[in-house]
C-alpha positions as CSV (number, residue, x, y, z in Angstrom):
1,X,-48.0,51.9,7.8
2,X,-45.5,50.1,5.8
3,X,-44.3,52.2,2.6
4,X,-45.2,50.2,-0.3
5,X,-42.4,49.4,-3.3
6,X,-42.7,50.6,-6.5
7,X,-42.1,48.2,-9.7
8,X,-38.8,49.7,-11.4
9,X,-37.6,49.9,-7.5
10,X,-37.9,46.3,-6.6
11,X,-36.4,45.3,-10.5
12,X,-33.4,47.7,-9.8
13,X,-32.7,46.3,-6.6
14,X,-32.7,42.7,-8.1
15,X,-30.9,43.5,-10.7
16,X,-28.3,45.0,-7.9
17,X,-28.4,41.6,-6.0
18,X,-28.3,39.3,-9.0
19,X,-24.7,41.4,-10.3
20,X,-23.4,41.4,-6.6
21,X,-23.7,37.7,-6.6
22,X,-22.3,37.2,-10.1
23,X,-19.3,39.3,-8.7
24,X,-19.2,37.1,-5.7
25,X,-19.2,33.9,-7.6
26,X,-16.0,35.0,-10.0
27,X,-14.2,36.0,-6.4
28,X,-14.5,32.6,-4.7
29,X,-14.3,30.5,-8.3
30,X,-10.3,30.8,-7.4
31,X,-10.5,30.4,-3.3
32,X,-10.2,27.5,-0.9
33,X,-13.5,25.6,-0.3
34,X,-15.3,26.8,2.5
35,X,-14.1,24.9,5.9
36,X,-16.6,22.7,7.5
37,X,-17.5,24.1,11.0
38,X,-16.5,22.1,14.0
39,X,-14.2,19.9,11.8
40,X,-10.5,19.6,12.9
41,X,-8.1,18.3,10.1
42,X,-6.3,14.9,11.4
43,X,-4.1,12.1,10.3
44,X,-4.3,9.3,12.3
45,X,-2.0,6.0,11.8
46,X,-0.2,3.2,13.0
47,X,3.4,4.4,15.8
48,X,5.5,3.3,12.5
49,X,3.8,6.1,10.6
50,X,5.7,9.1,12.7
51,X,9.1,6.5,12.4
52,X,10.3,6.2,9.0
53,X,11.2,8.6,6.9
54,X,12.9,6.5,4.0
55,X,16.0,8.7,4.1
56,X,13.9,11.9,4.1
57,X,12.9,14.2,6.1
58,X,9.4,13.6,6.7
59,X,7.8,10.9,8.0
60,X,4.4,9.3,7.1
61,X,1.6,11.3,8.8
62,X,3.7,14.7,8.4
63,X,3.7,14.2,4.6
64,X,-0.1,13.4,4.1
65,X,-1.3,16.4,6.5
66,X,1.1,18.9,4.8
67,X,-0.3,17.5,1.4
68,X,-3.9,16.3,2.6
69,X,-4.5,20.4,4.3
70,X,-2.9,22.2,0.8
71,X,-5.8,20.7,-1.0
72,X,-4.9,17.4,-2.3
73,X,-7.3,14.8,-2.4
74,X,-7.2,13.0,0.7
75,X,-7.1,9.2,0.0
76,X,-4.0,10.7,-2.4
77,X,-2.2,12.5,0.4
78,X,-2.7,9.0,2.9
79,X,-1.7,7.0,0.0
80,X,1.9,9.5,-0.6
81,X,2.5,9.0,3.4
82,X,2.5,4.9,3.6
83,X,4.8,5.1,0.3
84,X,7.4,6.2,2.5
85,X,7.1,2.9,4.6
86,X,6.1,0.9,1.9
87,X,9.5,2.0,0.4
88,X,11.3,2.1,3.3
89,X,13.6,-1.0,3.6
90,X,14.2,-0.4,7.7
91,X,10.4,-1.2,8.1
92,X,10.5,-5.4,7.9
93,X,6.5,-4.9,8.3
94,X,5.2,-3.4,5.4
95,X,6.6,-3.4,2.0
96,X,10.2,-3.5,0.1
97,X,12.2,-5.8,2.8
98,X,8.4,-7.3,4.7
99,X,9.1,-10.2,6.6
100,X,8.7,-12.8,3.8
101,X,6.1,-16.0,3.7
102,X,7.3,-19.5,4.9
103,X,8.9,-20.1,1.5
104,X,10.9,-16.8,2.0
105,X,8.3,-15.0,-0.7
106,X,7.4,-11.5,0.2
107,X,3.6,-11.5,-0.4
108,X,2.2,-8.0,0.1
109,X,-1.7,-6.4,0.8
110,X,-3.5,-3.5,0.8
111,X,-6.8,-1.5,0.5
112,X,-8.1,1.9,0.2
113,X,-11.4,3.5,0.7
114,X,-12.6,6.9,-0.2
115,X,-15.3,8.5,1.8
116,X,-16.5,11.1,-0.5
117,X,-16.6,9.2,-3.6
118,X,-17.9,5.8,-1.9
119,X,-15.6,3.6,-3.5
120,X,-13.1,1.1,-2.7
121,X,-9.9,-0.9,-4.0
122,X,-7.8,-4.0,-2.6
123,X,-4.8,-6.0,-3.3
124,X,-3.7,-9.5,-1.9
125,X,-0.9,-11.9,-1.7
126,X,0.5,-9.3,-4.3
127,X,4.3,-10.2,-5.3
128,X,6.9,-8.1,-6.8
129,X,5.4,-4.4,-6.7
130,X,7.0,-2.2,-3.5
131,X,4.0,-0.1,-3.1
132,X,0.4,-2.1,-3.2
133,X,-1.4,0.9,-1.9
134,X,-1.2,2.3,-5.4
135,X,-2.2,-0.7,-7.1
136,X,-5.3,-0.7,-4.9
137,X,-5.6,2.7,-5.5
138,X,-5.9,1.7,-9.3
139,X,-8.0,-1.1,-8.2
140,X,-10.5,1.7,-7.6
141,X,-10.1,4.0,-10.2
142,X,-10.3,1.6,-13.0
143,X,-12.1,-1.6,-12.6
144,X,-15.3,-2.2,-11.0
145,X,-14.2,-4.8,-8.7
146,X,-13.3,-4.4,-5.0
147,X,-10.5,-7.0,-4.8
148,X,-8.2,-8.5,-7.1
149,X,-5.5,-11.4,-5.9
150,X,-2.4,-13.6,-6.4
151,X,-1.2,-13.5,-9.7
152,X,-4.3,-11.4,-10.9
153,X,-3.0,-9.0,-8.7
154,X,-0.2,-8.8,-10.3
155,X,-1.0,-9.1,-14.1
156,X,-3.2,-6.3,-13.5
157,X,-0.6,-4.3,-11.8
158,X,1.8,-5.3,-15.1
159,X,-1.4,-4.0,-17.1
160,X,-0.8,-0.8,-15.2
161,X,2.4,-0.1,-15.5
162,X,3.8,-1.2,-12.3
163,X,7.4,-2.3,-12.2
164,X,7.3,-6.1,-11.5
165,X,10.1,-7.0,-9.6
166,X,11.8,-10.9,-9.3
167,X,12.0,-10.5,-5.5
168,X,11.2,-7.6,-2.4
169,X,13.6,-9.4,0.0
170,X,16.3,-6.9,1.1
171,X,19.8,-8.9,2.8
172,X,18.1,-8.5,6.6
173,X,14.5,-9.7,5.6
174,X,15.9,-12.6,3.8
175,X,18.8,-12.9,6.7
176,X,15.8,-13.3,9.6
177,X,13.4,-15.8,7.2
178,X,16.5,-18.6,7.1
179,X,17.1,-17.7,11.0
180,X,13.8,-18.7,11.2
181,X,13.2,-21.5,8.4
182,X,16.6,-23.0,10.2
183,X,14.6,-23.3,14.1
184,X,11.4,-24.4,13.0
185,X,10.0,-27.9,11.2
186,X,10.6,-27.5,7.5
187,X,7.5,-29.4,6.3
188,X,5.9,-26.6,7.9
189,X,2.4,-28.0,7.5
190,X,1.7,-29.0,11.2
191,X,-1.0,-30.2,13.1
192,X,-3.0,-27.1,13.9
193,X,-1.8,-27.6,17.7
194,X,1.8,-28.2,17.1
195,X,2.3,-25.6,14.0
196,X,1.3,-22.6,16.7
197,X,3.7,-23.7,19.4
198,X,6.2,-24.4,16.8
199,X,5.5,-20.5,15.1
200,X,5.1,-19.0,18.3
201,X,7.7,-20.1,20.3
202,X,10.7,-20.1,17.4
203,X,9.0,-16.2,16.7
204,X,9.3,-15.2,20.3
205,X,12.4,-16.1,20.8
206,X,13.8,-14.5,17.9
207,X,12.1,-11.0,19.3
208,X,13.2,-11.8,22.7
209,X,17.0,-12.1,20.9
210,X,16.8,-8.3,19.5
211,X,16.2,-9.7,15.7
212,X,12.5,-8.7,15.1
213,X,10.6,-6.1,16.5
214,X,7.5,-7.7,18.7
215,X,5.3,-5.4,16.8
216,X,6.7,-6.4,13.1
217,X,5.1,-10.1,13.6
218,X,2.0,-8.6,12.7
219,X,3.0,-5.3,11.5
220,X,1.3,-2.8,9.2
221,X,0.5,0.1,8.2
222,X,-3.2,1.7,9.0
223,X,-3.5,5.5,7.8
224,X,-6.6,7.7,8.0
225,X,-7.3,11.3,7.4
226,X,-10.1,14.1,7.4
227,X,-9.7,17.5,5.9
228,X,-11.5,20.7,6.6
229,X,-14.4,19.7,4.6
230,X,-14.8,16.6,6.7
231,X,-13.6,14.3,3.6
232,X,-12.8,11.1,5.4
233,X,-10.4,8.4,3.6
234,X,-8.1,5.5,4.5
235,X,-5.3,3.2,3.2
236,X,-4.1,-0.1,4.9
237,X,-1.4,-1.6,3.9
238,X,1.1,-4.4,5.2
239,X,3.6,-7.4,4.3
240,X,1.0,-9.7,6.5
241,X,2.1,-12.3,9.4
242,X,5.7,-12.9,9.4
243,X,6.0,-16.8,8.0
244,X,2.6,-16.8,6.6
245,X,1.5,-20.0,5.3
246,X,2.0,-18.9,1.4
247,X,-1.1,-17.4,0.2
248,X,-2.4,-16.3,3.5
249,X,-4.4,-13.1,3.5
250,X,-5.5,-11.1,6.9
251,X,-7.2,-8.9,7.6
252,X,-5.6,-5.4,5.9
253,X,-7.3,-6.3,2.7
254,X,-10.7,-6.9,3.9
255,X,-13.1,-4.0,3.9
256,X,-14.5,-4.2,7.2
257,X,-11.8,-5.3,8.8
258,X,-8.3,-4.2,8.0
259,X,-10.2,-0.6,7.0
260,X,-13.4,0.4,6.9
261,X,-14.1,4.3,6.1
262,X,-18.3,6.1,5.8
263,X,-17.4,9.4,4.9
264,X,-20.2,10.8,7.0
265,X,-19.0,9.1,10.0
266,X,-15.2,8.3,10.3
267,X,-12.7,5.6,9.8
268,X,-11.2,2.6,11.1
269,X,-8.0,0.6,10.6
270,X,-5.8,-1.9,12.3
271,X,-2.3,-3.8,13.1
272,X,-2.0,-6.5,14.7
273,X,-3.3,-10.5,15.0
274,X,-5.2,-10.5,11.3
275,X,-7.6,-13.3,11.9
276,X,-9.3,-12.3,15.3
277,X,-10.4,-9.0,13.5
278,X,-11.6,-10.9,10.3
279,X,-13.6,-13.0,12.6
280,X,-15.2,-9.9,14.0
281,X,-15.1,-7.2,11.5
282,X,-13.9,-4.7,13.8
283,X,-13.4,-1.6,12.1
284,X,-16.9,-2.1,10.7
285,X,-18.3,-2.6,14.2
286,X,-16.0,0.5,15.1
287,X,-17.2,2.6,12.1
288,X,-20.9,1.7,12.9
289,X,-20.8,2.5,16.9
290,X,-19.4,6.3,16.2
291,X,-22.3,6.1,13.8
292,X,-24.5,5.5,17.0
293,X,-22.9,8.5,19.1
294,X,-19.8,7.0,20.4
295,X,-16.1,8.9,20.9
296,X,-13.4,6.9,18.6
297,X,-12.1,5.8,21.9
298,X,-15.0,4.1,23.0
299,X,-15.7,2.4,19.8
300,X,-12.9,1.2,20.1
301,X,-13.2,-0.5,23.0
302,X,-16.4,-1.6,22.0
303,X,-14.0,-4.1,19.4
304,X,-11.7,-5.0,21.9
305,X,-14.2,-6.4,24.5
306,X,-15.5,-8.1,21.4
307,X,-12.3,-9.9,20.4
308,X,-11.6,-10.7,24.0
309,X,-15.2,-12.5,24.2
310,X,-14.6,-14.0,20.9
311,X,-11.5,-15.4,21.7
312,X,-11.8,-19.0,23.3
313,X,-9.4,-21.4,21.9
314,X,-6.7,-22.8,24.4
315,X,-3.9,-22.1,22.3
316,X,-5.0,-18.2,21.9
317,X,-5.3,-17.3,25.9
318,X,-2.6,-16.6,28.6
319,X,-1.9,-18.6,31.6
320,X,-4.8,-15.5,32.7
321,X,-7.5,-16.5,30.0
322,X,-7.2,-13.7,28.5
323,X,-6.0,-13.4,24.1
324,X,-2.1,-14.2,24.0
325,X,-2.1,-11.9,20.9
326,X,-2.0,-8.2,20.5
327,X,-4.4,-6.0,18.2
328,X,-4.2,-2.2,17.8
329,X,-7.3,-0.1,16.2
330,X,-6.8,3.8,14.9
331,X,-9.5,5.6,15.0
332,X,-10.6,9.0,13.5
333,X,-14.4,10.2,13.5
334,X,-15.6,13.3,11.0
335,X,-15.3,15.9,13.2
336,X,-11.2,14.7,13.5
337,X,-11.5,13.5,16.7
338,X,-9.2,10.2,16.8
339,X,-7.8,7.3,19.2
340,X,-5.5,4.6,19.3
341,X,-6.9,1.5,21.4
342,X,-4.8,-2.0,22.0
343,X,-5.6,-5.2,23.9
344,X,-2.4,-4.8,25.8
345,X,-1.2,-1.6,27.5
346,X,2.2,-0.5,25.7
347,X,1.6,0.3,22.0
348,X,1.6,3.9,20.3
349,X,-0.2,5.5,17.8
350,X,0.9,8.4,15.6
351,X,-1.1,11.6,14.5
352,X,-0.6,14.9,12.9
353,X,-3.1,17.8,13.2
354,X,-1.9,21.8,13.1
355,X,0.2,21.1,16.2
356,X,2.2,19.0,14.4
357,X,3.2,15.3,14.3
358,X,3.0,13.3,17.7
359,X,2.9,10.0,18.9
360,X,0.7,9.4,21.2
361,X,0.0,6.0,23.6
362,X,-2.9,4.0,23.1
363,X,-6.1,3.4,25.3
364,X,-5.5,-0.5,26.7
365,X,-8.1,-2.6,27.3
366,X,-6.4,-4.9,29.3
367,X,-3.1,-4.1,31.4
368,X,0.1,-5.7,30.2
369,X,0.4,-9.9,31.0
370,X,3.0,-10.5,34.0
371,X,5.7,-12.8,33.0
């Protein structure tokens, strides 16, 4: 028979439990928050975020995973690792020294998402501020608007504080936009079928020639984190298509497309040809098929196959029918499992977890175009 409690035993006992929890809750008011099981911290990003260091000694993803795992906010820690390329006058992609527009104006984008907190910031065609992840950033915090362009974008970063500088051209970037104004039509404005031979052929010669790196036509930055807790965030952020059209925007400003980040799911970000993404909102798509149960690399591929399907125009295929452009996605799910997928075989992805900074080659849809 079960021994029944007295009154003033089961009150003492409480009163026991309710001071050992009391004491508990002053211990751990001080500690680390309490690691989410199964979740393995990761910073995911485009190859050029394990390159440049900006005259340091760290590089992109090793700064925001030292910063990101020490308890910084994670959107914050992303946002301190593209600074260094942003700054970084070696990197023509992104940034101080981008490849400029086709009036040799360096025009610069960039978003931010934060996963926790469910909100959202973007610049585009900014001019004259170094690091527009950190306008965007403020484009969060402080307004209630998502996006903010042009010369907006840049009153507001005034507003801010932001240094406003006359011009982000460094000697080389302004060195390879009159190589390149000097080879190609100066009226610029083409018929549709002309102006992309004209861009693509003047372009390609000048990588083929050692002057630009084939991945700095469409180069950016793409960075995306998780911490213990599972917090998910992401930045993107880029000096667009080499010889834009002047006020041409792609994709790295677009929620959806140049980022997209669901805290409970994971997060995606690009490089690479800006409108096919914006035409299928492909880290969306990605974002929304690890939703359904897919691995990063998979989604992934889900996009590519999409793009490829999508892409139909003569003057976009190969002598093979295939896209004549290269995309890259980087992917990291909540759990901090993460993938870099291309169209074409041969590009890289970077990534930092507790083994340290790596980069790592990505998953190819299609093998790499014979000559």
């Amino acid at each position: 028979m079960t021994k029944r409690i007295k009154r003033r035993d089961f009150l003492r006992a409480g009163a026991a439990a309710g001071l050992a929890l009391a004491a508990s809750e002053t211990l751990l008011a001080g500690a680390p928050a309490i690691i989410k099981q199964g979740v393995k911290p990761a910073v995911v990003s485009s190859a050029n975020g394990n390159i440049f260091k900006n005259g340091g000694d760290e590089t992109c993803v090793q700064r925001a995973f030292r910063l990101m795992t020490a308890g910084t906010d994670v959107l914050d820690a992303l946002i301190a690792g593209v600074n260094i390329v942003e700054l970084d006058p070696l990197d023509d992609s992104v940034g101080y020294g981008g490849l400029p527009n086709a009036d040799g104006v360096v025009q610069l984008d960039s978003s931010c998402m934060h996963g926790p907190k469910k909100r959202a910031g973007a610049v585009a065609a900014l001019e004259g501020v170094r690091t527009p992840s950190l306008v965007a950033k403020a484009v969060m915090e402080t307004t209630d608007h998502h996006l903010i362009v042009g010369h907006g974008a840049q009153t507001f970063a005034r507003n801010m504080g932001f240094k406003i500088e006359d011009d982000l051209n460094t000697e080389h970037s302004r060195k390879l936009w009159l190589e390149w104004k000097r080879r190609t039509d100066p009226s610029h404005y083409l018929d549709p079928q002309k102006r992309a031979e004209v861009w693509r052929r003047e372009t390609l010669k000048m990588v083929a020639e050692g002057l630009i790196r084939e991945e700095h036509i469409y180069g950016t930055i793409n960075c995306d984190g998780v911490n213990a807790k599972g917090e998910v965030c992401g930045v993107t952020t880029t000096s667009g298509l080499s010889w834009k059209i002047p006020g041409r925007v792609g994709d790295s400003p677009i929620l959806g497309a140049g980022l997209y980040v669901d805290g409970a799911v994971g997060a995606a970000g690009s490089t690479g040809r800006g409108e096919a993404n914006l035409y299928n909102l492909c880290s969306f798509l990605i974002v929304e098929e690890m939703r359904r149960g897919a691995h990063p690399k998979d989604a992934g591929m889900t996009a590519l196959r999409r793009i490829k399907a999508n892409t139909v125009e003569q003057r976009l295929l190969n002598k093979d029918g295939n896209p004549n452009f290269g995309i890259n996605f980087y992917i990291l799910n909540a759990r901090g499992e993460h993938a870099g997928v291309t169209m074409y075989e041969g590009a890289r992805y970077a990534v930092c977890t507790d083994a340290g900074p790596q980069t790592l080659n990505c998953e190819p849809l299609l093998p790499k175009p014979k000559e």
